[in-house]
PDB file with SEQRES, HELIX, SHEET and CRYST1 records, atoms N, CA, C and O in Angstrom:
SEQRES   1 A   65  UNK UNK UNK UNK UNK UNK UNK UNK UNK UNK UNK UNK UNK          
SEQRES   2 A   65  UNK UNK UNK UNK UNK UNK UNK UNK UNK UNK UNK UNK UNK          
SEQRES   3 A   65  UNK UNK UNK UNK UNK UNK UNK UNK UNK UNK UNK UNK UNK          
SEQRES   4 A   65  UNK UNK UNK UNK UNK UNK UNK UNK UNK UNK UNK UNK UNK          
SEQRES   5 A   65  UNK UNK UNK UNK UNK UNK UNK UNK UNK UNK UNK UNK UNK          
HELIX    1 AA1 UNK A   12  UNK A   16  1                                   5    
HELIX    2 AA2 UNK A   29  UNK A   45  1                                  17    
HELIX    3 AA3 UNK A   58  UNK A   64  1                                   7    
CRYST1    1.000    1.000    1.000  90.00  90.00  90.00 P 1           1          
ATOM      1  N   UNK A   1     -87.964 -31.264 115.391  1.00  0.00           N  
ATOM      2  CA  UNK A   1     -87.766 -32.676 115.190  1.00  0.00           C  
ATOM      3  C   UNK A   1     -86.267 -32.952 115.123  1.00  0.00           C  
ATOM      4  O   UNK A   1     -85.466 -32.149 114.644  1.00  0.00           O  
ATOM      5  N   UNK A   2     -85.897 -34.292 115.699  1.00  0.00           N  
ATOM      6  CA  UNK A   2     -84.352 -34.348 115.603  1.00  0.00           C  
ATOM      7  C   UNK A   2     -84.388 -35.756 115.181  1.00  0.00           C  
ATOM      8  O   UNK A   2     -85.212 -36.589 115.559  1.00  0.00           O  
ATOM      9  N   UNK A   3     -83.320 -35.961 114.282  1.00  0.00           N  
ATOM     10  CA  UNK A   3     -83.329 -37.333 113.660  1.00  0.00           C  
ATOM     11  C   UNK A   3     -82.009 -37.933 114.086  1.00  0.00           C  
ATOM     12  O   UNK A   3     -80.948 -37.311 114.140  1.00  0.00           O  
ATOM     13  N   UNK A   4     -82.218 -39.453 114.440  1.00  0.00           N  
ATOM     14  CA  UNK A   4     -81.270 -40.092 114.690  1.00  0.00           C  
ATOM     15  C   UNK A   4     -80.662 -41.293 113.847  1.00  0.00           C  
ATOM     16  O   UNK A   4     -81.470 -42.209 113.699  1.00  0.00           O  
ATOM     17  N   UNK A   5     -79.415 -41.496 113.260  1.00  0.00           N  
ATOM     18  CA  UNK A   5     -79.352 -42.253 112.061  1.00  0.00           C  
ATOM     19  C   UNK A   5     -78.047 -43.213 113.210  1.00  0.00           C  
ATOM     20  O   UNK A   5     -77.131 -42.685 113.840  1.00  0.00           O  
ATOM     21  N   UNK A   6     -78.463 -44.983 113.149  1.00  0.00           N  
ATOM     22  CA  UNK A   6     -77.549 -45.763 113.640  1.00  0.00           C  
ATOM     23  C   UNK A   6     -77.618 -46.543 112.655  1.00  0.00           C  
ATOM     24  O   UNK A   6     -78.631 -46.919 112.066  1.00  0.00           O  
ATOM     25  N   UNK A   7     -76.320 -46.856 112.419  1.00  0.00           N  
ATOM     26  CA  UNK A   7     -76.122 -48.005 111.428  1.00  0.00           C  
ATOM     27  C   UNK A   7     -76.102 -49.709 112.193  1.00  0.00           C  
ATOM     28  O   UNK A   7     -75.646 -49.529 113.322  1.00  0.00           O  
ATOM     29  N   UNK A   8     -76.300 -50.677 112.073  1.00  0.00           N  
ATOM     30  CA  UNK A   8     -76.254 -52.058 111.921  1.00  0.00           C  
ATOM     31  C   UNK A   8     -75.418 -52.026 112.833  1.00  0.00           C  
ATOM     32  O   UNK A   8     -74.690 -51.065 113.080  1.00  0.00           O  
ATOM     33  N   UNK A   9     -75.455 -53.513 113.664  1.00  0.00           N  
ATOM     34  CA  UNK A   9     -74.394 -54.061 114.622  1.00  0.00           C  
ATOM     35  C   UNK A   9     -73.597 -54.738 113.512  1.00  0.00           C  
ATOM     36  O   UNK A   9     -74.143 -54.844 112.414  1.00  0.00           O  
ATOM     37  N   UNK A  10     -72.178 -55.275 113.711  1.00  0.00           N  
ATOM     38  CA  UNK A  10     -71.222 -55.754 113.439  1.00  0.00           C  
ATOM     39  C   UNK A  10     -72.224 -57.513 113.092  1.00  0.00           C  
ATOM     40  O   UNK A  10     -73.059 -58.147 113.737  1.00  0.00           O  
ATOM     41  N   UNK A  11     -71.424 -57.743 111.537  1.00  0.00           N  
ATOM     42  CA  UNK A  11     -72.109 -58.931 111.006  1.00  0.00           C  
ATOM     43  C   UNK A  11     -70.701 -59.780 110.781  1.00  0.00           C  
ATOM     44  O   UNK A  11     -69.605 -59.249 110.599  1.00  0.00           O  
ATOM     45  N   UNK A  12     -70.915 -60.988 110.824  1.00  0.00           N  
ATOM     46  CA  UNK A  12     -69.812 -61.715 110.561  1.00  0.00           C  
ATOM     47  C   UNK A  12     -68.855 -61.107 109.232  1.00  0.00           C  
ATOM     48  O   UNK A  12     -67.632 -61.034 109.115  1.00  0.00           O  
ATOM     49  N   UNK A  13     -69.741 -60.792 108.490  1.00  0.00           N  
ATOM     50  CA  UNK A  13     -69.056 -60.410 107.004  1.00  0.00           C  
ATOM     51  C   UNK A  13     -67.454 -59.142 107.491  1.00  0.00           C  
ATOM     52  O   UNK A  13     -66.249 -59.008 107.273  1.00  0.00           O  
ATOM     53  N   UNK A  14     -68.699 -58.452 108.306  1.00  0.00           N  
ATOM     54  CA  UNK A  14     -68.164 -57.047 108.831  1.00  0.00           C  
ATOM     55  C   UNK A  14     -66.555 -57.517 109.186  1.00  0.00           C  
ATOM     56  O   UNK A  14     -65.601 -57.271 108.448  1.00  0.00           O  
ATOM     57  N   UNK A  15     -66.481 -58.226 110.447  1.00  0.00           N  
ATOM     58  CA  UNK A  15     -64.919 -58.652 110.699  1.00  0.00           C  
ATOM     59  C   UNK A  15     -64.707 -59.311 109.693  1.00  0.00           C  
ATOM     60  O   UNK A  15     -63.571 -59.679 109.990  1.00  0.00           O  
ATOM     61  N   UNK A  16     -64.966 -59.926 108.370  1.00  0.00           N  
ATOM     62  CA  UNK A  16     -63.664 -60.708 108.064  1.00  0.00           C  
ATOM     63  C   UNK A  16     -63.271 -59.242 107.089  1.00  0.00           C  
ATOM     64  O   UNK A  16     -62.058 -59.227 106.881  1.00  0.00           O  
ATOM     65  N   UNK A  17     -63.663 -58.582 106.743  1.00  0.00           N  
ATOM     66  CA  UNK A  17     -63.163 -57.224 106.224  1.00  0.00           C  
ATOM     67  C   UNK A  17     -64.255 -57.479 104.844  1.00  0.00           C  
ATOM     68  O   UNK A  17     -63.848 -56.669 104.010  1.00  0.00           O  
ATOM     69  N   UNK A  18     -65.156 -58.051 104.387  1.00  0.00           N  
ATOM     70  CA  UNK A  18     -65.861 -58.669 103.349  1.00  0.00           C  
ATOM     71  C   UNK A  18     -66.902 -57.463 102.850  1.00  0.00           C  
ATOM     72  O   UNK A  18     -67.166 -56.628 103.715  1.00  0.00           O  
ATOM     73  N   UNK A  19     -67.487 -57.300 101.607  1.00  0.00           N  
ATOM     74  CA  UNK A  19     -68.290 -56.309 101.204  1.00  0.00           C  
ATOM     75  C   UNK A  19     -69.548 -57.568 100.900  1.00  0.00           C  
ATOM     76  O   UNK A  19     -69.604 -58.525 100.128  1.00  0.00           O  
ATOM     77  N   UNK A  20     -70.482 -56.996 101.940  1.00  0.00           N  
ATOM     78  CA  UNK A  20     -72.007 -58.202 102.008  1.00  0.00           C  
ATOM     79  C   UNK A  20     -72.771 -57.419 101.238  1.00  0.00           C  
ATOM     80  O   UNK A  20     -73.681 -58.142 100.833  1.00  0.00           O  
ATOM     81  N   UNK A  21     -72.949 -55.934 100.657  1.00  0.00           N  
ATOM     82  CA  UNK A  21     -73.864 -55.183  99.839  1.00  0.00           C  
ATOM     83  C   UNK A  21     -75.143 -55.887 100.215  1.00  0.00           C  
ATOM     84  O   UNK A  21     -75.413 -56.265 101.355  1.00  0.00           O  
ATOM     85  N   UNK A  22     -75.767 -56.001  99.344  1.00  0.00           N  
ATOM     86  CA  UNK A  22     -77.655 -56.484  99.778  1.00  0.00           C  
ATOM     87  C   UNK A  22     -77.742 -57.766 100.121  1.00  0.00           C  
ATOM     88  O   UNK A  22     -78.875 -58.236 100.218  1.00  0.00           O  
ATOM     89  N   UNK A  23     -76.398 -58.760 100.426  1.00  0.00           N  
ATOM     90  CA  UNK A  23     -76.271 -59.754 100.866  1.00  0.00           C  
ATOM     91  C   UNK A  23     -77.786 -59.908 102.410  1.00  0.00           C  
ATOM     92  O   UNK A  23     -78.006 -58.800 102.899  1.00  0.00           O  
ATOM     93  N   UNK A  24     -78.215 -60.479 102.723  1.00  0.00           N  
ATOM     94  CA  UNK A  24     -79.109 -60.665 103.950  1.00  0.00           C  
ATOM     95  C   UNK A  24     -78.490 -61.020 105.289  1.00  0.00           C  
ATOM     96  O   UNK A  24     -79.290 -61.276 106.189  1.00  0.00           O  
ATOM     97  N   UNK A  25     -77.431 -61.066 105.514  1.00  0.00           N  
ATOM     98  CA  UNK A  25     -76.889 -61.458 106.623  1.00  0.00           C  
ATOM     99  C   UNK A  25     -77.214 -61.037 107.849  1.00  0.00           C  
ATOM    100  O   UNK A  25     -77.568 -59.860 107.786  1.00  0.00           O  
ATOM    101  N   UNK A  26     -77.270 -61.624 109.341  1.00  0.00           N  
ATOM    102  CA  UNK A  26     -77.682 -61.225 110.031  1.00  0.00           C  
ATOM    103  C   UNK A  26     -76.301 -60.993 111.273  1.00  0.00           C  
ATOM    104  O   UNK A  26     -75.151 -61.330 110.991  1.00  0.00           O  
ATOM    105  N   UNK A  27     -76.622 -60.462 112.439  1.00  0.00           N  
ATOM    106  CA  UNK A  27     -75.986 -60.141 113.074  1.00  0.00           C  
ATOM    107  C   UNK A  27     -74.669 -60.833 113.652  1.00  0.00           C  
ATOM    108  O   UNK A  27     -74.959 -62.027 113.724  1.00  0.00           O  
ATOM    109  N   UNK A  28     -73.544 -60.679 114.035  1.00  0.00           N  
ATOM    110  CA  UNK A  28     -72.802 -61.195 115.137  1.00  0.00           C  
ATOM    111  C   UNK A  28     -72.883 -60.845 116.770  1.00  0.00           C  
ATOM    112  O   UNK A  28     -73.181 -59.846 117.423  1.00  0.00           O  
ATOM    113  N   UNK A  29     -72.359 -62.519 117.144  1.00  0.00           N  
ATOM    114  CA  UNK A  29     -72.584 -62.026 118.790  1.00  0.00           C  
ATOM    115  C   UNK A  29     -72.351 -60.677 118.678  1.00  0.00           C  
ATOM    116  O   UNK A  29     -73.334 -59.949 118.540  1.00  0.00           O  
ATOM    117  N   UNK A  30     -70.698 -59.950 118.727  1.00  0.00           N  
ATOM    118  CA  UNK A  30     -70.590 -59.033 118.988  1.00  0.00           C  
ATOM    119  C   UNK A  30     -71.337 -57.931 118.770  1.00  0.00           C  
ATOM    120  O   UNK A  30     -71.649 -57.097 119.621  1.00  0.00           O  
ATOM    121  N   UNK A  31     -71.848 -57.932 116.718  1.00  0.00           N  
ATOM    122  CA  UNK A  31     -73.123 -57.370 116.923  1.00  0.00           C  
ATOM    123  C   UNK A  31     -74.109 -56.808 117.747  1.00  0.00           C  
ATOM    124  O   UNK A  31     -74.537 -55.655 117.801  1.00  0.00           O  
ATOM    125  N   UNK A  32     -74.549 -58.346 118.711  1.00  0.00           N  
ATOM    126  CA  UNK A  32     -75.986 -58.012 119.040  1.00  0.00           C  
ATOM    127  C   UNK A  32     -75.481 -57.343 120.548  1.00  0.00           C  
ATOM    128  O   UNK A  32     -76.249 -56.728 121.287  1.00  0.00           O  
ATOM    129  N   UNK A  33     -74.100 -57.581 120.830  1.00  0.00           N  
ATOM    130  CA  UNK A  33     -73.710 -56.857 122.046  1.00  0.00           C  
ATOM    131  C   UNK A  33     -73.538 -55.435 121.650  1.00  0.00           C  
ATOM    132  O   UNK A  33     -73.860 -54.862 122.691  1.00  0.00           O  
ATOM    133  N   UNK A  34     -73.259 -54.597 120.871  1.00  0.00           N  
ATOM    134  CA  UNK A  34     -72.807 -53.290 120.088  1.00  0.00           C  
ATOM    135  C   UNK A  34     -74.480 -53.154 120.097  1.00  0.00           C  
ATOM    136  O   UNK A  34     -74.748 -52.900 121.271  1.00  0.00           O  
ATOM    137  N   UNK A  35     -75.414 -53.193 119.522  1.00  0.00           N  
ATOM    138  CA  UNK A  35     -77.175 -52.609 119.628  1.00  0.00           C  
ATOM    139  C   UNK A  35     -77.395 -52.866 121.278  1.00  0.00           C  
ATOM    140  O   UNK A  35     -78.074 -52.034 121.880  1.00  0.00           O  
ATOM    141  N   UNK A  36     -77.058 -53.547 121.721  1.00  0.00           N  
ATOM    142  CA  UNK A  36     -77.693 -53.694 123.087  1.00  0.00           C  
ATOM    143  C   UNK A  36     -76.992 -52.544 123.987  1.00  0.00           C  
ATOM    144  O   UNK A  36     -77.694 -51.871 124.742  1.00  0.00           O  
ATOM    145  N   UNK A  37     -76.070 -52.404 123.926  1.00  0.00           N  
ATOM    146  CA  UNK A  37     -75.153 -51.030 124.204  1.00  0.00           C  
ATOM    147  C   UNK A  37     -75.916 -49.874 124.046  1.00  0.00           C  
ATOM    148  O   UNK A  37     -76.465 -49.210 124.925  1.00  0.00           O  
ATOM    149  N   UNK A  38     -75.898 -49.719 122.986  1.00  0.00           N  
ATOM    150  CA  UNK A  38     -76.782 -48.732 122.173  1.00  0.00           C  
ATOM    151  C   UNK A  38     -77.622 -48.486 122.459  1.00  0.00           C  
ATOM    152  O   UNK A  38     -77.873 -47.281 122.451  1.00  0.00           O  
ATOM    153  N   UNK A  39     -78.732 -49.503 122.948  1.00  0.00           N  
ATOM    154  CA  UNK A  39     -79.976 -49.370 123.190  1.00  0.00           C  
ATOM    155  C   UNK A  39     -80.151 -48.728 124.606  1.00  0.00           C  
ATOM    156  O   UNK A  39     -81.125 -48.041 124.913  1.00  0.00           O  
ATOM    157  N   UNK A  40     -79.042 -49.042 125.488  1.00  0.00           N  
ATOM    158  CA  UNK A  40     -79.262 -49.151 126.985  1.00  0.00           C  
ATOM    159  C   UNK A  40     -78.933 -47.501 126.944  1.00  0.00           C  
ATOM    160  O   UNK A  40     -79.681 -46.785 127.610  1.00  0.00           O  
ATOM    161  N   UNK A  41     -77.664 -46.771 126.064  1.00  0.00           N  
ATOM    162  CA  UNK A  41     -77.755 -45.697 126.159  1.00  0.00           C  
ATOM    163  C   UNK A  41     -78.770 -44.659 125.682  1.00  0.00           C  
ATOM    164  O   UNK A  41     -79.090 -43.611 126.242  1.00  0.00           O  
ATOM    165  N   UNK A  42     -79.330 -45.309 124.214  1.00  0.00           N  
ATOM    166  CA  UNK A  42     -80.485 -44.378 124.256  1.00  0.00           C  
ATOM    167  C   UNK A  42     -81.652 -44.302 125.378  1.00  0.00           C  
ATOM    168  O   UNK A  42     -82.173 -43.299 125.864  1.00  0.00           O  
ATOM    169  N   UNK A  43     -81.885 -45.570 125.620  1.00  0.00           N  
ATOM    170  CA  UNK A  43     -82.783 -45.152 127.432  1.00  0.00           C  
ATOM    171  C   UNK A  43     -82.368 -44.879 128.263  1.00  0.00           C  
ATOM    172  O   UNK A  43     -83.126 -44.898 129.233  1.00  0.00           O  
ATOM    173  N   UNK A  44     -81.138 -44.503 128.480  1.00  0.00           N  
ATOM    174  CA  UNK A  44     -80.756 -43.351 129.489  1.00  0.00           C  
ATOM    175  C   UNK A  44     -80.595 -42.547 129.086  1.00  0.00           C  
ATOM    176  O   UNK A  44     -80.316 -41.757 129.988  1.00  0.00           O  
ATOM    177  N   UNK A  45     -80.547 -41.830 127.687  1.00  0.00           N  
ATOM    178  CA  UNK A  45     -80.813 -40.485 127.146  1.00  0.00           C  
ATOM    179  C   UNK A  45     -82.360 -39.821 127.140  1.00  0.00           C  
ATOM    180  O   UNK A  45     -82.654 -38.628 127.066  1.00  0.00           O  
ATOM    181  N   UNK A  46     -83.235 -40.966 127.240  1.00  0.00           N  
ATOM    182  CA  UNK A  46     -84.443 -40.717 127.688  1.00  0.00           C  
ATOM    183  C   UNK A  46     -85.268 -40.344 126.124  1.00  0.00           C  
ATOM    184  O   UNK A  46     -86.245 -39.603 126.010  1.00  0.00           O  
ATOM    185  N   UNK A  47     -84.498 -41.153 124.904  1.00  0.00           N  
ATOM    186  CA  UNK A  47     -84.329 -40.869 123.348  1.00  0.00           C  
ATOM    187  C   UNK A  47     -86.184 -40.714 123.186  1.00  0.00           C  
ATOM    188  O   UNK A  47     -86.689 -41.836 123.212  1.00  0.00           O  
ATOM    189  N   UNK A  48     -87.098 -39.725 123.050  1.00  0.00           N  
ATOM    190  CA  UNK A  48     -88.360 -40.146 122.360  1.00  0.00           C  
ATOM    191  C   UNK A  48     -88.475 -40.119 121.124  1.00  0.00           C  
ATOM    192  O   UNK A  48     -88.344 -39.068 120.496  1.00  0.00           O  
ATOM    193  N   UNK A  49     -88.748 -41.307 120.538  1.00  0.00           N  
ATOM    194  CA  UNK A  49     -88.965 -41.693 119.149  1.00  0.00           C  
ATOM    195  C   UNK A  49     -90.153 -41.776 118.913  1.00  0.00           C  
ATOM    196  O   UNK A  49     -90.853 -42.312 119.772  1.00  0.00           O  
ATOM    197  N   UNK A  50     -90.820 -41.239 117.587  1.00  0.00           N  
ATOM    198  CA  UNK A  50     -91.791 -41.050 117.013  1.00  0.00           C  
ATOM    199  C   UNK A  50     -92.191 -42.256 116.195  1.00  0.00           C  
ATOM    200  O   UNK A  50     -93.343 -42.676 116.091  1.00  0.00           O  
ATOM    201  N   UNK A  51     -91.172 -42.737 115.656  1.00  0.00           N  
ATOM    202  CA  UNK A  51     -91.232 -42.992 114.323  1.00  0.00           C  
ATOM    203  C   UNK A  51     -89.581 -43.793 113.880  1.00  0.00           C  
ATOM    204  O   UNK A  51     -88.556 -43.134 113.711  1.00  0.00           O  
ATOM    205  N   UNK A  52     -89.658 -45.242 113.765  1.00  0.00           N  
ATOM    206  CA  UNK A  52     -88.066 -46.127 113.590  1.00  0.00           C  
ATOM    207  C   UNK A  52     -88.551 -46.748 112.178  1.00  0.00           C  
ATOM    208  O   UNK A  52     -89.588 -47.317 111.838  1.00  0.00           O  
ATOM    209  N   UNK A  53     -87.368 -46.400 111.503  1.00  0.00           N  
ATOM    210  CA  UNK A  53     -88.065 -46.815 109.832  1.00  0.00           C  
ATOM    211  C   UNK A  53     -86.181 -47.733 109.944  1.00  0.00           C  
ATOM    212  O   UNK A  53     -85.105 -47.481 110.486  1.00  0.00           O  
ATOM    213  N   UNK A  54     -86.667 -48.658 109.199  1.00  0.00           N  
ATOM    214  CA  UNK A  54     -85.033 -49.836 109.505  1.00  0.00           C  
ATOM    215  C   UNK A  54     -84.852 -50.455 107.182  1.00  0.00           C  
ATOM    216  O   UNK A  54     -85.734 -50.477 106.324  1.00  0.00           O  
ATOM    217  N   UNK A  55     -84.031 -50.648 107.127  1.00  0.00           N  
ATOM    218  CA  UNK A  55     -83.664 -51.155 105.956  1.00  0.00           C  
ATOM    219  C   UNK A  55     -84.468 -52.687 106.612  1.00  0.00           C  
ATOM    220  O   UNK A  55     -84.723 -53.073 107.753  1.00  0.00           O  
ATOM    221  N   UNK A  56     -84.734 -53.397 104.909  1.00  0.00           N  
ATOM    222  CA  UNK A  56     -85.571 -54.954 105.170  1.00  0.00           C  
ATOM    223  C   UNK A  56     -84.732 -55.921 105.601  1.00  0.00           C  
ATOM    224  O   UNK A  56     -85.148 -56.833 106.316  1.00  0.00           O  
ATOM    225  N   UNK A  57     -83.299 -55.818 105.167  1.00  0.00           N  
ATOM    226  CA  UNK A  57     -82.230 -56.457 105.612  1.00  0.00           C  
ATOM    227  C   UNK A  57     -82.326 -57.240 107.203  1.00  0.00           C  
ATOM    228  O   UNK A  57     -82.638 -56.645 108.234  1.00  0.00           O  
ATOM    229  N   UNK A  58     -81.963 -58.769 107.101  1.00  0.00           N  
ATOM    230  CA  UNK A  58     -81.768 -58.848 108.317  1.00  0.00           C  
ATOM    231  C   UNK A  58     -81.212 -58.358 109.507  1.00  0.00           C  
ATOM    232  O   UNK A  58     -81.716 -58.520 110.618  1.00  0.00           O  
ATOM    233  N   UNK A  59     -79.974 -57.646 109.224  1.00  0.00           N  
ATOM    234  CA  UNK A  59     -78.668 -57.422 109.990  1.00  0.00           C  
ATOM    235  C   UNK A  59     -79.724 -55.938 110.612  1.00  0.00           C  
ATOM    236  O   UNK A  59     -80.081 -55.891 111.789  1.00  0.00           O  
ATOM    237  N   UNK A  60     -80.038 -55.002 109.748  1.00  0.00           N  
ATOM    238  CA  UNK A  60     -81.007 -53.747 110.218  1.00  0.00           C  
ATOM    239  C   UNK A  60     -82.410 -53.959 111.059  1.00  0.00           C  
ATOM    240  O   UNK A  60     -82.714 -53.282 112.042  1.00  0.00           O  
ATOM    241  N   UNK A  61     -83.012 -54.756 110.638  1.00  0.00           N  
ATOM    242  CA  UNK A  61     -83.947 -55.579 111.313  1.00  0.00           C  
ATOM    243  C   UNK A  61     -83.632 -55.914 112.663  1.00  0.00           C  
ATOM    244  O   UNK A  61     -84.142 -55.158 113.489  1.00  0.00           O  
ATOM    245  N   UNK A  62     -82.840 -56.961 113.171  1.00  0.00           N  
ATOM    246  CA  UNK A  62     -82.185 -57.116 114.366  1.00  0.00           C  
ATOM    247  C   UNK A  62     -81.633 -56.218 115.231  1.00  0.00           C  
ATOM    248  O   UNK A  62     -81.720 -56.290 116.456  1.00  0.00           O  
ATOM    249  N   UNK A  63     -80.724 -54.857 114.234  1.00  0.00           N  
ATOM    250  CA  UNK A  63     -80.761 -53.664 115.243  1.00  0.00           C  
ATOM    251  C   UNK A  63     -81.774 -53.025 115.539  1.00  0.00           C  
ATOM    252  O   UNK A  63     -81.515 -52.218 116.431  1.00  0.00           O  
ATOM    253  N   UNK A  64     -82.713 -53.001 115.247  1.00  0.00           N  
ATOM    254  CA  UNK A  64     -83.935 -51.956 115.148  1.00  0.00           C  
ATOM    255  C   UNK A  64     -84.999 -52.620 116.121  1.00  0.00           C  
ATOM    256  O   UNK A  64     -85.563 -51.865 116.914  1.00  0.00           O  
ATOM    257  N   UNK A  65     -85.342 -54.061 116.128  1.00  0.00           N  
ATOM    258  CA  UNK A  65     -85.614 -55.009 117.422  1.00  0.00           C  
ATOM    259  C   UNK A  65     -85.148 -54.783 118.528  1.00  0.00           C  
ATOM    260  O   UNK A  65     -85.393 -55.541 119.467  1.00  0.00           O  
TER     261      UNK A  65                                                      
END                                                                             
C-alpha cells in the first residue's frame, strides 16, 4: 500500500500571510488552479486510489472534489 498526503489549494487567507486554523474558508482562484494541476498529474501518473479521506473543512473538501 502507498499513501499519498496533499495538502489544500492556496486560500485567500493563505496569500495574505494570515493563520485561518479551523477557520472554514474555501479556496482561491489560484487555489482551484494549484488542485487542478495536481489532479491532471495524478492521472497521468495513472495514481490508483482506494480510498480519499479529506479534513471537513471547506478549503480540503474542494481539493479532494
Amino acid at each position: 500500500m502507498q499513501l499519498v498526503v496533499m495538502r489544500h489549494g492556496q486560500t485567500p487567507a493563505n496569500a495574505e500571510g494570515r493563520y485561518q486554523g479551523a477557520l472554514d474558508i474555501g479556496l482561491s482562484d489560484t487555489g482551484v488552479a494549484q488542485i487542478s494541476a495536481q489532479a491532471k498529474m495524478l492521472v497521468l501518473a495513472q495514481a490508483p486510489f482506494q480510498q480519499l479521506l479529506s479534513s471537513p473543512l471547506l478549503r480540503a473538501r474542494q481539493s479532494a472534489a
